[in-house]
N, C-alpha and C positions, 0 to 999 in steps of 0.2 A: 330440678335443682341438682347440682353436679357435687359429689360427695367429697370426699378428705384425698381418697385415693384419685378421684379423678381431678383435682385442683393440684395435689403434688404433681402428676402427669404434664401436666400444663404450664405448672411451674417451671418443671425440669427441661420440655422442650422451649421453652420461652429463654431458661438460661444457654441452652445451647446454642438457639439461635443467633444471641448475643453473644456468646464467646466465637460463633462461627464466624459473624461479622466481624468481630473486632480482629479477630486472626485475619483474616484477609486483606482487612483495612493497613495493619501492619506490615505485612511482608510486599504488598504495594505498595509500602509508604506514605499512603495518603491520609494524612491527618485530619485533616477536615470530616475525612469519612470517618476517621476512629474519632471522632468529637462527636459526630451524628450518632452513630452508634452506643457512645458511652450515656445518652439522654443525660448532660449536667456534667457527669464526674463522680455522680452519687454513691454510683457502684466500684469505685476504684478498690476501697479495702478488701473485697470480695474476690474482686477481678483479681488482684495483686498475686491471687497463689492458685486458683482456680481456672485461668484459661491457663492451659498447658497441650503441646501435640502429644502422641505416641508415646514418645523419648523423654517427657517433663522439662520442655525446652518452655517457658513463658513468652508472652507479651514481648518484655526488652532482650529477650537473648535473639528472637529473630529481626528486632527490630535492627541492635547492631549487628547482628551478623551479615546483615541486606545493606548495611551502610546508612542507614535512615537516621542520618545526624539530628534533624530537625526533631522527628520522632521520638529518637530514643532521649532526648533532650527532655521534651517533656513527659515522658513517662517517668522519667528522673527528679525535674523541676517538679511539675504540679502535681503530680500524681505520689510521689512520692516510692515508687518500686525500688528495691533492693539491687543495686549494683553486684555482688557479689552471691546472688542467687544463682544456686547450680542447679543443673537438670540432674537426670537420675541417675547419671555415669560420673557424678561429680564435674560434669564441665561446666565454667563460669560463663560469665554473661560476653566477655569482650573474645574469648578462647575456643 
């Protein structure tokens, strides 16, 4: 039976591997894949401040920065993400 320590462990690489996913699903621009990855949508509130690179770039700042209209469309639309979210250096999402 796998303890408290060892189910956080599992947890934490299970979230990363889902933010690993969805980042690359992004800067591809392939939606379909960020839908397969997201299992639903259920995790969006989460996701919304938690996948970040390096530099606290999110989700929709590479999505527009890659040009990914469609993308960043519904990261906006369904999902609901913050348009004027800055990464760490204060740079906005279109900027």
């Amino acid at each position: 039976m796998m303890g408290t320590r060892g189910s956080s462990a599992a947890q934490a690489l299970a979230g990363k591997q889902l933010g690993d996913g969805l980042m690359a699903a992004v800067r591809s621009g392939d939606l379909p894949a960020f839908k397969r990855h997201m299992r639903g949508e259920e995790h969006a509130d989460r996701l919304r401040d938690s996948v970040r690179d390096e530099y606290g770039r999110g989700l929709l700042h590479h999505a527009a920065q890659m040009g990914h209209a469609e993308l960043s469309a519904h990261l906006l639309d369904a999902l609901g993400f913050n348009a004027n979210d800055q990464d760490r250096r204060g740079g906005w999402v279109g900027g």
